[in-house]
Structure formats: C-alpha cells, structure tokens
TORPA-4810 file (N, C-alpha, C, O; in nm, 3 decimals):
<nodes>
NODE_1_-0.262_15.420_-5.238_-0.126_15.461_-5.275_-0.079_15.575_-5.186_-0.156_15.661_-5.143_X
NODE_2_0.051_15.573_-5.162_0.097_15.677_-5.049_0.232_15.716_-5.121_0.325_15.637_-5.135_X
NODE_3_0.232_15.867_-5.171_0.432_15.878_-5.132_0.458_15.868_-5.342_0.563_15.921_-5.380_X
NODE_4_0.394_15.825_-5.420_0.438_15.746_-5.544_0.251_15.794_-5.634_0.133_15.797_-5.599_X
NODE_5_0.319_15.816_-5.743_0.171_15.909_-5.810_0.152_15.757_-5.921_0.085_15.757_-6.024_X
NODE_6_0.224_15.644_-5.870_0.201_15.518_-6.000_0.146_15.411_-5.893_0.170_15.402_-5.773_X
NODE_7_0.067_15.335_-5.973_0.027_15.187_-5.944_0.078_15.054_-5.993_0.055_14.940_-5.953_X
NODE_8_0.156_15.101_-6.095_0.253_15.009_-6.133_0.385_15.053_-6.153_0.400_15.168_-6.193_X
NODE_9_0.465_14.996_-6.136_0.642_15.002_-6.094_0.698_14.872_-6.187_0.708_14.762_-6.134_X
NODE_10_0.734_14.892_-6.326_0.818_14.785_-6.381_0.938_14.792_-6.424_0.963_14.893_-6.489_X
NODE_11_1.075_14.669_-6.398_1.183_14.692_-6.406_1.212_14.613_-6.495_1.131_14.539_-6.549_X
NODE_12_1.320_14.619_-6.519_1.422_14.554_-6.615_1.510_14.474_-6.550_1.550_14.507_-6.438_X
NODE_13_1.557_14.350_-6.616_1.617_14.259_-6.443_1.776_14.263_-6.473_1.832_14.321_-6.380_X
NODE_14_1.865_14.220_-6.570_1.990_14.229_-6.572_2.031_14.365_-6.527_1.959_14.452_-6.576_X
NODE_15_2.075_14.386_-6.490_2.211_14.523_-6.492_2.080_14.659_-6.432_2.087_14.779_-6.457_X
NODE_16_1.968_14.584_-6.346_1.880_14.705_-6.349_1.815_14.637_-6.199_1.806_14.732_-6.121_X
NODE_17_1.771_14.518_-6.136_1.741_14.467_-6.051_1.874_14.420_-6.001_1.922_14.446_-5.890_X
NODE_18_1.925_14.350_-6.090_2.037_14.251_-6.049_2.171_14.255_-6.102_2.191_14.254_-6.224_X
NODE_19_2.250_14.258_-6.029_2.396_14.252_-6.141_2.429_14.109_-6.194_2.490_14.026_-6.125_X
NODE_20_2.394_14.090_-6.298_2.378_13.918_-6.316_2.510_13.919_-6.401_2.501_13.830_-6.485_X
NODE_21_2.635_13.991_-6.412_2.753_14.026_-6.467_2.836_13.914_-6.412_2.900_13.849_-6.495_X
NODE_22_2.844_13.884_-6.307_2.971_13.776_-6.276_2.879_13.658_-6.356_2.944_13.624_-6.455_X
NODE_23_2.746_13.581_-6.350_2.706_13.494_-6.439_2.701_13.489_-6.568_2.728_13.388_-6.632_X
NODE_24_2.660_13.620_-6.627_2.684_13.586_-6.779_2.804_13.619_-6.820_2.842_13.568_-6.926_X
NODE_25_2.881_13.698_-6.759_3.003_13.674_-6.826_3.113_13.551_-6.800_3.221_13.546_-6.859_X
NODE_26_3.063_13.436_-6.688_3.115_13.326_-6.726_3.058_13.285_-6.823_3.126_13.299_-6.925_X
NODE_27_2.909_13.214_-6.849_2.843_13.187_-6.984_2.897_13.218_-7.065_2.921_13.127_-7.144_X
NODE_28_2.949_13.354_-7.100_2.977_13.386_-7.237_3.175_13.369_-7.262_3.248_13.386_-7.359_X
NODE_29_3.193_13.337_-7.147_3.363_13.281_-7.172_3.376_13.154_-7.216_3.458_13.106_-7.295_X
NODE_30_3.249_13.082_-7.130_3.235_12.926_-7.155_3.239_12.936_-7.324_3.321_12.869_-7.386_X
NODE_31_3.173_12.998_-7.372_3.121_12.984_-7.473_3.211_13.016_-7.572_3.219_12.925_-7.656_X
NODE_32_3.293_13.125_-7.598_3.398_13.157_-7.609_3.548_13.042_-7.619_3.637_13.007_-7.697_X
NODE_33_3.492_13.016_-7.464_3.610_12.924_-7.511_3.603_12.793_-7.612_3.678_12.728_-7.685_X
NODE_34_3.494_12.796_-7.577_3.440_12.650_-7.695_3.474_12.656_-7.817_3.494_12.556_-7.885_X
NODE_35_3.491_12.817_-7.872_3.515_12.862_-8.010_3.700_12.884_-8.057_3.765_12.903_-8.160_X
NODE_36_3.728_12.865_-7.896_3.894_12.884_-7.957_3.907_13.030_-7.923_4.019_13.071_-7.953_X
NODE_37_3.824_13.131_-7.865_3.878_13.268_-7.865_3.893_13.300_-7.695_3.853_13.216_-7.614_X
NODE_38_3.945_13.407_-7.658_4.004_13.429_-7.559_3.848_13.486_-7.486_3.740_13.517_-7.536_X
NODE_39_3.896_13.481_-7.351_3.782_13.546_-7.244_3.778_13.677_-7.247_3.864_13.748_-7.299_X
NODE_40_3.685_13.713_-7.197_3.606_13.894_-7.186_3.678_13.899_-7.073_3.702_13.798_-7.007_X
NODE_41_3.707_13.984_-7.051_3.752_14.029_-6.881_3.656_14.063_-6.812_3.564_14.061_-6.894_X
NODE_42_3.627_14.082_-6.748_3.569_14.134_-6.640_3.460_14.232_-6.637_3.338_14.223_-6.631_X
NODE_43_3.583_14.369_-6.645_3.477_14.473_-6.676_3.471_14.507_-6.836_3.434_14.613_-6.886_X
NODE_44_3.509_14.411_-6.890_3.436_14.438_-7.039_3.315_14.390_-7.046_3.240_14.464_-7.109_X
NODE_45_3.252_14.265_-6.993_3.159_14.246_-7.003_3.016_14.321_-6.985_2.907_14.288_-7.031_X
NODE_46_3.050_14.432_-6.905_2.902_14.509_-6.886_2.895_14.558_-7.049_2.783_14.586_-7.090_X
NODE_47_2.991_14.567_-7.130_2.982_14.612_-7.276_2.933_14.542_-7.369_2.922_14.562_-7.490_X
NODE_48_2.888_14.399_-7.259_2.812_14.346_-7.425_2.679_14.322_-7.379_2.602_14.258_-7.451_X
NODE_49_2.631_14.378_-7.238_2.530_14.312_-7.195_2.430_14.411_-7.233_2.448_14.533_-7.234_X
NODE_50_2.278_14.321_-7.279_2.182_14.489_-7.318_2.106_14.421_-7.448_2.160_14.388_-7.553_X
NODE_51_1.986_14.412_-7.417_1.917_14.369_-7.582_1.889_14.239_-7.607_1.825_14.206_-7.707_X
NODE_52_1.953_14.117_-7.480_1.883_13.979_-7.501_2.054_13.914_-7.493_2.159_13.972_-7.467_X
NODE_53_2.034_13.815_-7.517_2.143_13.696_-7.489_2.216_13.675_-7.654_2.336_13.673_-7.684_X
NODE_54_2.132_13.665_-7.717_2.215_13.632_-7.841_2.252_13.763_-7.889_2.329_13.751_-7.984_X
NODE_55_2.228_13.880_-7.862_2.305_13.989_-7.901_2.469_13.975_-7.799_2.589_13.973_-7.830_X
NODE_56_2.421_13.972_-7.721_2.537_13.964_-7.613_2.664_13.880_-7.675_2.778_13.926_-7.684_X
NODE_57_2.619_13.733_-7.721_2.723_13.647_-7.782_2.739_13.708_-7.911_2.858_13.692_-7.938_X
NODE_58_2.683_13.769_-8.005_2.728_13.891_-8.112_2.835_13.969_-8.079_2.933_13.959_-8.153_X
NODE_59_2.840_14.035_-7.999_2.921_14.157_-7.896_3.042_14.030_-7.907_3.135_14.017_-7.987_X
NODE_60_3.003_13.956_-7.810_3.146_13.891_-7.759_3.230_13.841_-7.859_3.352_13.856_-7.851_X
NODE_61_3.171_13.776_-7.960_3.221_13.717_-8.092_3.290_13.855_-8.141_3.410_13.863_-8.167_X
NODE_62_3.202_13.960_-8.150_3.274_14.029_-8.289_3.394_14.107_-8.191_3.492_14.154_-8.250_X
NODE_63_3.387_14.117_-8.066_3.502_14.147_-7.966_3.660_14.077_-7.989_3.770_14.134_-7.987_X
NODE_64_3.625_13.929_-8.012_3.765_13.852_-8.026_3.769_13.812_-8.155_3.820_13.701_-8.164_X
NODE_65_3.724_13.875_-8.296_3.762_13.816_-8.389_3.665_13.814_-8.477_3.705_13.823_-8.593_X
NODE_66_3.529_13.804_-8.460_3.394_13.809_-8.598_3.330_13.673_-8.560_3.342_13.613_-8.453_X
NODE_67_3.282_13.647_-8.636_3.186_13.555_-8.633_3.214_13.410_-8.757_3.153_13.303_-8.749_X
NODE_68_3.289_13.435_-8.836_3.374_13.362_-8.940_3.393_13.229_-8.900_3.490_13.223_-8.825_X
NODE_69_3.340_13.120_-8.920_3.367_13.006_-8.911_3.355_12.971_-8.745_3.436_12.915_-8.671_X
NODE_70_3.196_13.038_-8.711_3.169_12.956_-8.582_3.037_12.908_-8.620_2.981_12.957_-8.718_X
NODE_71_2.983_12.815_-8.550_2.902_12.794_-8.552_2.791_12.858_-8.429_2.769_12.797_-8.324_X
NODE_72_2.740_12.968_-8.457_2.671_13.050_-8.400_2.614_12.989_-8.356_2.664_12.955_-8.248_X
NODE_73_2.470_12.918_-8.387_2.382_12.876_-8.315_2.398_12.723_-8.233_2.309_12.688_-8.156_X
NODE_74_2.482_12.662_-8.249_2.531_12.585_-8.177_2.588_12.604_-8.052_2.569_12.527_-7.958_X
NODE_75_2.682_12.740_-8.048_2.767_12.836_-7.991_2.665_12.892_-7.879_2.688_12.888_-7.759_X
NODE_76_2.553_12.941_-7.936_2.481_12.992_-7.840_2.382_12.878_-7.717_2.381_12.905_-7.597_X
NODE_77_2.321_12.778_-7.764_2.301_12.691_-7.753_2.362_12.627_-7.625_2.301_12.570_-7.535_X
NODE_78_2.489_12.647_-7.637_2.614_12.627_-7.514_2.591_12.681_-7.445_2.538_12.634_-7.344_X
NODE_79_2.622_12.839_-7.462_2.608_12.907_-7.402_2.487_12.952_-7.238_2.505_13.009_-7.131_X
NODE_80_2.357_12.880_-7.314_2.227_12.933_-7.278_2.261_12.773_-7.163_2.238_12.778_-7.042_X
NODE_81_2.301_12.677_-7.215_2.305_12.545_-7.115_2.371_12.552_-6.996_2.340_12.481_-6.901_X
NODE_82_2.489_12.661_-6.990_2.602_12.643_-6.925_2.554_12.755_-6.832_2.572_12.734_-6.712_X
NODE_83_2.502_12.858_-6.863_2.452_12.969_-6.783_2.257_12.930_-6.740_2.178_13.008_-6.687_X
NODE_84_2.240_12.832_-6.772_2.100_12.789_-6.705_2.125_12.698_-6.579_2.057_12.719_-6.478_X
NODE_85_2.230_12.588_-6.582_2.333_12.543_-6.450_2.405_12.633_-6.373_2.464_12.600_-6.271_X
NODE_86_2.403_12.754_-6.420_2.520_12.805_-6.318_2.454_12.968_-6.309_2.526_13.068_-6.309_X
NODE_87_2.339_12.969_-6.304_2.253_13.086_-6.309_2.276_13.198_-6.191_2.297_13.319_-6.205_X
NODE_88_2.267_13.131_-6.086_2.240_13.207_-5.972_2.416_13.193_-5.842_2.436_13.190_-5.721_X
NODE_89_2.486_13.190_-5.948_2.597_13.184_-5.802_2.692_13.271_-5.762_2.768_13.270_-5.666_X
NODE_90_2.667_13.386_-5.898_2.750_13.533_-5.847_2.620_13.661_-5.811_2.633_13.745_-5.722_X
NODE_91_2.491_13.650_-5.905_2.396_13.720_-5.913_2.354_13.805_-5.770_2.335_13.712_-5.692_X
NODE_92_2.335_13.905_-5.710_2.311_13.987_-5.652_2.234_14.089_-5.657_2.256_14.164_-5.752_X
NODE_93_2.093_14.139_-5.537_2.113_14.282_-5.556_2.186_14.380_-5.572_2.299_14.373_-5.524_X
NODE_94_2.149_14.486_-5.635_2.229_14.602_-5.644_2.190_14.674_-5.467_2.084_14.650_-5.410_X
NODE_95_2.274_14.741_-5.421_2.253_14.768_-5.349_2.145_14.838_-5.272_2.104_14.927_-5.347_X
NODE_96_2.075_14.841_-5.150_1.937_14.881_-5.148_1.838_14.872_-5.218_1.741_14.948_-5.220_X
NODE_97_1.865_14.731_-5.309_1.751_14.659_-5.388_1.646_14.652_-5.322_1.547_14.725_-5.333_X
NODE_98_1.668_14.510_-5.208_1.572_14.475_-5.105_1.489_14.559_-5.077_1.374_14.550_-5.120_X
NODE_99_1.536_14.682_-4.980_1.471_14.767_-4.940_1.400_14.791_-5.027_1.283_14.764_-5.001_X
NODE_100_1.423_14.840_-5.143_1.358_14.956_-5.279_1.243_14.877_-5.189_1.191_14.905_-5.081_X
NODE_101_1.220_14.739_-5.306_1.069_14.638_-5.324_0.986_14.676_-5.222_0.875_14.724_-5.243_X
NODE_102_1.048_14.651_-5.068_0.944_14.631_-4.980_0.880_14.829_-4.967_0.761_14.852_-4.950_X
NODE_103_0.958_14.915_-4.976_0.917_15.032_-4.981_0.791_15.036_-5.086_0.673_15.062_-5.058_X
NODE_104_0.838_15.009_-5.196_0.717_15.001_-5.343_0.639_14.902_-5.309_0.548_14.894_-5.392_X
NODE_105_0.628_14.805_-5.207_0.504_14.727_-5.140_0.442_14.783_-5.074_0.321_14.784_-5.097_X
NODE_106_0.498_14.862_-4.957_0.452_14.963_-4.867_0.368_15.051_-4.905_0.266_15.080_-4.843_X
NODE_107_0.412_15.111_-5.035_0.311_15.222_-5.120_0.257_15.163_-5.159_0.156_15.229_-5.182_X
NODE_108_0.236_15.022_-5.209_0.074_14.991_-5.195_0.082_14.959_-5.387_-0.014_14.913_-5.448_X
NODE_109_0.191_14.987_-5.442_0.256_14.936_-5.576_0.221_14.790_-5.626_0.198_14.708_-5.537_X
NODE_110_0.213_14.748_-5.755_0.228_14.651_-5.797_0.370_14.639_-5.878_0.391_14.719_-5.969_X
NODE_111_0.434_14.572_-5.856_0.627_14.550_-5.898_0.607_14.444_-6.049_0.636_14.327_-6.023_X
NODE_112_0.594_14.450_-6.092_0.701_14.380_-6.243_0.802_14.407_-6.309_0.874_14.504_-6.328_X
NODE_113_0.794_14.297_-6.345_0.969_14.292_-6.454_0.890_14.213_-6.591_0.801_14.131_-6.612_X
NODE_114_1.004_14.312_-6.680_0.963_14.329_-6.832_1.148_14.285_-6.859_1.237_14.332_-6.789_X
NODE_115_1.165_14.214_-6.943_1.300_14.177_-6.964_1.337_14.073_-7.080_1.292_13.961_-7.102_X
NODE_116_1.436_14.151_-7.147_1.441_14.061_-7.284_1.542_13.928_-7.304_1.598_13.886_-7.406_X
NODE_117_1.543_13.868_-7.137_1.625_13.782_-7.123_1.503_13.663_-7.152_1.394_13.716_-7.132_X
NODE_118_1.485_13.503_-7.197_1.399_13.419_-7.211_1.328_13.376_-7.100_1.376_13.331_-6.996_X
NODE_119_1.226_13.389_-7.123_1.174_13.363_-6.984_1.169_13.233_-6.872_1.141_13.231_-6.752_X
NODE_120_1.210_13.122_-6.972_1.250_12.991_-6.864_1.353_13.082_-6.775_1.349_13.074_-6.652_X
NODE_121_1.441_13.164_-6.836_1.597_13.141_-6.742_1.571_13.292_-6.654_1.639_13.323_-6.556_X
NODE_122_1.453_13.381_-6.713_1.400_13.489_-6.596_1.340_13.397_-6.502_1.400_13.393_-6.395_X
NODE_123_1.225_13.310_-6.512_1.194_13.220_-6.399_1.305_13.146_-6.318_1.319_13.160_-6.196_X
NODE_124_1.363_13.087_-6.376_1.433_13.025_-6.298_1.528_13.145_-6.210_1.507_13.153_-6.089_X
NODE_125_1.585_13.195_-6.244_1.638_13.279_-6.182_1.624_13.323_-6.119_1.714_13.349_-6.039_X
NODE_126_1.472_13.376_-6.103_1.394_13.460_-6.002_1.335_13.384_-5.887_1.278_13.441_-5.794_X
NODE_127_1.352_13.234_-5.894_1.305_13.137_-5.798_1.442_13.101_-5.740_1.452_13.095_-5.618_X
NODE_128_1.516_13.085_-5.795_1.674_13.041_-5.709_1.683_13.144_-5.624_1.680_13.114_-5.505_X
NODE_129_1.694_13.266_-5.655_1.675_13.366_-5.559_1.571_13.419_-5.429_1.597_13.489_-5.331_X
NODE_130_1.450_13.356_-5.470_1.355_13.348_-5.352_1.263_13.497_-5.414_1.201_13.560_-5.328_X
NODE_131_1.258_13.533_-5.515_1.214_13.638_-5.579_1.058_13.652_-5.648_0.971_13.738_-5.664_X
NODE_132_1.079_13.509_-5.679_0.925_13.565_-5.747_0.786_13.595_-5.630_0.708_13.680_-5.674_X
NODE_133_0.759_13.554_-5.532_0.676_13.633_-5.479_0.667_13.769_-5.490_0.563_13.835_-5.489_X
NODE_134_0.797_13.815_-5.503_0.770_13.997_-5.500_0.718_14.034_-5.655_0.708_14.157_-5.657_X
NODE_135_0.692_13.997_-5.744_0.645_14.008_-5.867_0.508_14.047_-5.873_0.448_13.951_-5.825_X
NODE_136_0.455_14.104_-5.893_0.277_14.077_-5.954_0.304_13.997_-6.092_0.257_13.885_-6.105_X
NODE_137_0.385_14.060_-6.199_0.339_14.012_-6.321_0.509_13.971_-6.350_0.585_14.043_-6.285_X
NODE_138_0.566_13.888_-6.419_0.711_13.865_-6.519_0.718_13.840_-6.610_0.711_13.719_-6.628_X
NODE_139_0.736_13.928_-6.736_0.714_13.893_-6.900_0.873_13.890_-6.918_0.946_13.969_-6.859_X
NODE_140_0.916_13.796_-7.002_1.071_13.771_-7.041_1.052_13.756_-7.203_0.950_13.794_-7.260_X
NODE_141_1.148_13.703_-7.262_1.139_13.724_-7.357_1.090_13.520_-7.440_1.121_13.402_-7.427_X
NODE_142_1.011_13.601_-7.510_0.917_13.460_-7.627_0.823_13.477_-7.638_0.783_13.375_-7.694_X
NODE_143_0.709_13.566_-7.619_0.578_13.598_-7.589_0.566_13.702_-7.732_0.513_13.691_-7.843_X
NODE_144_0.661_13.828_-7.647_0.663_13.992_-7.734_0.752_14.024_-7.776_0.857_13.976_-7.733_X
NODE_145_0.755_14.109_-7.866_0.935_14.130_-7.942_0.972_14.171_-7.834_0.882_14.200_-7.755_X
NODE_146_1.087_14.187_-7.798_1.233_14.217_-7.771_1.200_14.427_-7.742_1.175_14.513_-7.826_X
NODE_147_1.217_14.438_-7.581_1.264_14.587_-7.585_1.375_14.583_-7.706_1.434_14.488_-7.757_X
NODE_148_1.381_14.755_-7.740_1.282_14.902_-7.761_1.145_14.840_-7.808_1.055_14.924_-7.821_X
NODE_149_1.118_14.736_-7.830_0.957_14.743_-7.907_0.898_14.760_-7.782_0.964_14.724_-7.684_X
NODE_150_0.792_14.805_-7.768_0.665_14.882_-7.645_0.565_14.747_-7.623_0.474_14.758_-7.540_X
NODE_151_0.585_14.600_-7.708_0.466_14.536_-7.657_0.450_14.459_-7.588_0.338_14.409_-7.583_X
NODE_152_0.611_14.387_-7.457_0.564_14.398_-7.353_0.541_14.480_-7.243_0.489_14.427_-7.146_X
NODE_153_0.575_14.616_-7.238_0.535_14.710_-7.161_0.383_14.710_-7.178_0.316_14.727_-7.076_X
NODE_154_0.325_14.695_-7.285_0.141_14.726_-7.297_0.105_14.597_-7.242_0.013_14.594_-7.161_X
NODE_155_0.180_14.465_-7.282_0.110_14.359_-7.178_0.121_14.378_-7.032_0.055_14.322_-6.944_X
NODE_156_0.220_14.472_-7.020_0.254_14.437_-6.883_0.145_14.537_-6.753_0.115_14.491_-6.643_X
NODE_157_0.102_14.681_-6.805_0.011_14.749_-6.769_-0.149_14.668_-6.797_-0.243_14.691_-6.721_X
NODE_158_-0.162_14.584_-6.902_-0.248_14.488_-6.912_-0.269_14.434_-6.851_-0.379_14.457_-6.800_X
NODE_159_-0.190_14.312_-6.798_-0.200_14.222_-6.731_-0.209_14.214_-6.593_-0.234_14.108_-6.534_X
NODE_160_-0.184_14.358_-6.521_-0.211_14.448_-6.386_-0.286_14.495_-6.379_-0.308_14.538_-6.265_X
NODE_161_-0.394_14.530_-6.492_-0.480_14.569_-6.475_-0.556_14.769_-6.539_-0.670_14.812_-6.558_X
NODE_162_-0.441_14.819_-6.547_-0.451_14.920_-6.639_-0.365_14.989_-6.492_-0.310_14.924_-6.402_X
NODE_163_-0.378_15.154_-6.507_-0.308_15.220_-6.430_-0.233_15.302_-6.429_-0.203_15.294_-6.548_X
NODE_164_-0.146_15.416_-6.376_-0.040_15.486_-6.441_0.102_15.406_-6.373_0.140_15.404_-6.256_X
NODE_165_0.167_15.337_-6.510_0.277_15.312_-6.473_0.422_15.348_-6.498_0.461_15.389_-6.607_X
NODE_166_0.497_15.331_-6.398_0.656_15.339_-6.420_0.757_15.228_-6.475_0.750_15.110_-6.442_X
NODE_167_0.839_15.273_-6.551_0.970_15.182_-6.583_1.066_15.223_-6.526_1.093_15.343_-6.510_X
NODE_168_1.138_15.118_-6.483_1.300_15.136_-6.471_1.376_15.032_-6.546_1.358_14.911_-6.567_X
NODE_169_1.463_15.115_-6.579_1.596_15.044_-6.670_1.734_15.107_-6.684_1.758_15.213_-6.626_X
NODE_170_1.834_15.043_-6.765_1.962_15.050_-6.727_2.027_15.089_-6.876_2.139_15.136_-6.892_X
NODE_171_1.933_15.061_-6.980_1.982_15.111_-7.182_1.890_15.137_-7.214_1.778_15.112_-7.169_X
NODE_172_1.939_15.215_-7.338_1.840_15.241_-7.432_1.745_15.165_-7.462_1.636_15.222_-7.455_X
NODE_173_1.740_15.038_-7.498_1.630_14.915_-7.506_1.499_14.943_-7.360_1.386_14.895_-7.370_X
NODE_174_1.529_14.998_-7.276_1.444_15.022_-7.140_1.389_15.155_-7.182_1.272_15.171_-7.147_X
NODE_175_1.437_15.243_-7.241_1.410_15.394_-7.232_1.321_15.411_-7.310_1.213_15.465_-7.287_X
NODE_176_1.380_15.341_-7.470_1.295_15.350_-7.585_1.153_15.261_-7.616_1.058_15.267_-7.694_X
NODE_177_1.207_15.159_-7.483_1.041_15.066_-7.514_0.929_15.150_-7.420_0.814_15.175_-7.457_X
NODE_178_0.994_15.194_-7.277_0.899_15.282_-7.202_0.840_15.434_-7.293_0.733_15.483_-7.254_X
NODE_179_0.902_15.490_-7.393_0.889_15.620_-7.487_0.774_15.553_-7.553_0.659_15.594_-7.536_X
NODE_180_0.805_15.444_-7.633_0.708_15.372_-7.730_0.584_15.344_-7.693_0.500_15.352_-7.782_X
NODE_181_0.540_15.305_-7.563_0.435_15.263_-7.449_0.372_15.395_-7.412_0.250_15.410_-7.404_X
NODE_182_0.473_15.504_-7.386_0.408_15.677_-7.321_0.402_15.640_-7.226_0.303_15.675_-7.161_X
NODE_183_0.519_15.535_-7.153_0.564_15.540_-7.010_0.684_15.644_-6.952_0.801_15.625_-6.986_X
NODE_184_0.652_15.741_-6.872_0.798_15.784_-6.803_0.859_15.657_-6.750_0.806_15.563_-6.692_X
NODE_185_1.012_15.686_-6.793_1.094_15.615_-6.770_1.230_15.642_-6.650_1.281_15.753_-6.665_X
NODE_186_1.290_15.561_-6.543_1.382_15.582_-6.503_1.503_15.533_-6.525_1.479_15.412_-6.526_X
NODE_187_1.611_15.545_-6.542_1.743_15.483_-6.558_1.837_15.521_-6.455_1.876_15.632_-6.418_X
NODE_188_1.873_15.373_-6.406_1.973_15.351_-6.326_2.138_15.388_-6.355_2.179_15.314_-6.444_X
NODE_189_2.222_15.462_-6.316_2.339_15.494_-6.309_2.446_15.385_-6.319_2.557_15.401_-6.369_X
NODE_190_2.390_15.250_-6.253_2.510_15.181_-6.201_2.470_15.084_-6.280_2.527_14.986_-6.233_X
NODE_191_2.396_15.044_-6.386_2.400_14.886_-6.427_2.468_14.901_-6.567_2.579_14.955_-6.569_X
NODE_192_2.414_14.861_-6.676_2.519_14.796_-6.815_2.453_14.908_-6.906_2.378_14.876_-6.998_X
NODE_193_2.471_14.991_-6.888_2.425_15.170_-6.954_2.522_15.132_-7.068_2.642_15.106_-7.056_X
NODE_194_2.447_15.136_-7.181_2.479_15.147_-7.351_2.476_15.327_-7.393_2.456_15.373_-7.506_X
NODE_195_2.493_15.374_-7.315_2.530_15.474_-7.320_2.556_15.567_-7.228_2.491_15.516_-7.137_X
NODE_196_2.608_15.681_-7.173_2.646_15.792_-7.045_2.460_15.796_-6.980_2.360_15.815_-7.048_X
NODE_197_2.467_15.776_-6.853_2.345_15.759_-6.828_2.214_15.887_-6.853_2.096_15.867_-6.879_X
NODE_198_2.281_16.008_-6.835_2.243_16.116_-6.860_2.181_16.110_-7.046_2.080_16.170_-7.083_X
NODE_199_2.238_16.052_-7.107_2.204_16.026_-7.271_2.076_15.948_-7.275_1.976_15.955_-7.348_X
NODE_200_2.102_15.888_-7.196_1.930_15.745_-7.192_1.855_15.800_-7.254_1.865_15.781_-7.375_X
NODE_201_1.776_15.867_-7.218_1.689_15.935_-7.256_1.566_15.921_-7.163_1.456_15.961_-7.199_X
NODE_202_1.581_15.877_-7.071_1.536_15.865_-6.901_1.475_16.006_-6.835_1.541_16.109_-6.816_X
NODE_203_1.348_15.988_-6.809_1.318_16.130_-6.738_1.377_16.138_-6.606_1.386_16.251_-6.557_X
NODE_204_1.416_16.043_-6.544_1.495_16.090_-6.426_1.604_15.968_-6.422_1.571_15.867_-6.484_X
NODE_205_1.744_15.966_-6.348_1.828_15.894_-6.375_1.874_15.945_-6.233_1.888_16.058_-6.185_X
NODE_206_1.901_15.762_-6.162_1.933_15.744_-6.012_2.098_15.683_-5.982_2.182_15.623_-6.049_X
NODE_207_2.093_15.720_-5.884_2.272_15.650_-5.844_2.232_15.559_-5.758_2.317_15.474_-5.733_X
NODE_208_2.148_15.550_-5.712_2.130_15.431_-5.541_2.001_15.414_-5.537_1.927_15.512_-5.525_X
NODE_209_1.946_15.269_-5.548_1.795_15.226_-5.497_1.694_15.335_-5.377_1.578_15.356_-5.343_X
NODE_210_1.855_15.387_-5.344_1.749_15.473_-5.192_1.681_15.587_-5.241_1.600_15.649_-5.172_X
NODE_211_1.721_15.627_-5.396_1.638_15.749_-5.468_1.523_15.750_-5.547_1.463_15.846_-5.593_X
NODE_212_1.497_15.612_-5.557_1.394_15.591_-5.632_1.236_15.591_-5.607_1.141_15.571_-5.683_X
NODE_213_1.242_15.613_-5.504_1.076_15.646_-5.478_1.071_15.824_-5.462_0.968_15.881_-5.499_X
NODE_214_1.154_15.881_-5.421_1.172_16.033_-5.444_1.174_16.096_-5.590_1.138_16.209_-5.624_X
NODE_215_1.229_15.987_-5.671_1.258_16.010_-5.813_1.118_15.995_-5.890_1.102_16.081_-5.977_X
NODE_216_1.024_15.912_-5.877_0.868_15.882_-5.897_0.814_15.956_-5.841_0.733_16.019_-5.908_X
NODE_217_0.822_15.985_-5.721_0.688_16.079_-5.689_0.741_16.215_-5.745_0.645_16.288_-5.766_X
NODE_218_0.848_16.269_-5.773_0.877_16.375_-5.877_0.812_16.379_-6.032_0.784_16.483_-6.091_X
NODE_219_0.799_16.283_-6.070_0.756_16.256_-6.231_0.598_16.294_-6.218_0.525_16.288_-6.317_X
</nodes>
C-alpha cells in the first residue's frame, strides 16, 4: 500500500460512483405515467433517490398525489422492467471517476461497491458499462438488509478478506451503515445528498474525485 492507510475502498454506486439520475428518473416517469400522474422534473429527481428503488417510487408517488388507488406493486414491477431495458443510456461517471479507480489500483487497494440497488440490475449495469473488472467484491441488494443496516459492509470487509476499510457515499443510508460497521466514512458533495453534505455525518466530505485519496490518507 502506498499514499492510503486502507486496503479496502467501498462505494456506493447511484449518485456516489455514477450519476444514474437521467435513468432512473425516466423509470420512474415511465412509471408514473402508467399511474395517470405527472413526471418528476429533472432536478427533482435527485430528491427521491437514496435507500433502494421502491423507496424511490414511494417519494415519487407521494410527490404527485399518495399512493391511493395504485397499484403499488404492480407499479413498481414496471418500473424495475422499463429501467432494466434502458439501464445504461444516460448513466455516467461523475467526474474524475475513472481516474479516482485506477489511482486506488495504483495504491495497491481493493475497490467495492456495497449498494442497496438489486443486484441483477447492479450487475447488469456494471457490465454495460465495462465496469465490473474494476470491482474486487459487488454486494447489491437481496443477500443483506438494505443500508443504514451495517451487514453488507461486514460482508463486504469479509469477503476481501479482513483489513482496514473505507466507505464512500452520497446519504445518510452510506454514513449510518459505515457508523454501524466502525467504518470511517466519506461523503461526496455532488451526488443525491438526503441531506446538506456537511450534516452526513461523514468524517470527511469531497467536491471532486481528485480529493479523494488526500481525503483517506487524512483519516
């Protein structure tokens, strides 16, 4: 290890690796519209993103009206179909993503992602993109409860092998599952922050991928 006092480096993938915002917030218009209610705009959508997919269609529902005479799980159902076809066609690094990885390769890091999105549509996702090689380990969600709970963060130092590791994330659900684990945690500035990023509760909190190995070897 060179430069970085961790052997493991795990992220959070919506709104924290990736801005996956232009995709799910079509998904969740599709879905929307299916119900008769009007579309999210744009930048409302970073407001429902955070905590898994069917919270998200919660958010959006109780946004245009409640939940009263939909059929939720049908609703979602749609939802998850329409955004598993159309997964990867706005999705992007955040900027100086790329770089980050190969830097945290360089140090000699093992990289995972911990994420409470399902894990067919984290795989897939992460292969449309040409991504999963950079992975050591990818826990999504069906295995372990759902961040804030801490128990895929303990699989995830598990399954690497033990070590001192780092999180990064973008909400409270990232902050409070890394607290729960007795992982220091980082939070990103620019993704779907459920709260002022400074509030996270993040021992250090970044504006640009290019700070994040300065920000670790500080911790």
């Amino acid at each position: 290890m060179t430069g970085i006092p961790f052997s493991i480096v795990g992220f959070d993938l919506d709104g924290t690796l990736l801005d996956t915002s232009g995709d799910l917030g079509a998904a969740v218009n599709h879905a929307l519209k299916l119900a008769g209610r009007p579309a999210v705009p744009g930048e409302a959508v970073y407001g429902l993103i955070g905590g898994g997919s069917r919270l998200m269609l919660r958010r959006a529902l109780a946004l245009t009206g409640g939940e009263e005479g939909v059929d939720y799980d049908g609703l979602y159902a749609e939802l998850l179909a329409y955004y598993e076809a159309n997964i990867a066609v706005h999705t992007r690094h955040y900027p100086g993503g790329e770089a980050m990885l190969d830097a945290l390769d360089a140090a000699g890091a093992k990289i995972a992602v911990v994420t409470n999105k399902p894990q067919h549509l984290t795989d897939r996702l992460l292969d449309e993109l040409g991504l999963t090689r950079r992975f050591a380990c990818v826990i999504g969600a069906g295995t372990w409860p759902l961040k804030p709970a801490p128990d895929a963060l303990r699989a995830m130092v598990g399954q690497l092998g033990g070590g001192r590791a780092a999180f990064v994330g973008d909400t409270t659900f990232d902050t409070g599952a890394a607290r729960a684990a007795g992982l220091p945690s980082i939070a990103v500035s620019f993704g779907f922050c459920d709260l002022p990023p400074v509030e996270l509760g993040a021992d250090r909190v970044i504006d640009h991928y290019d700070q994040l190995l300065p920000a670790l070897a500080s911790l």
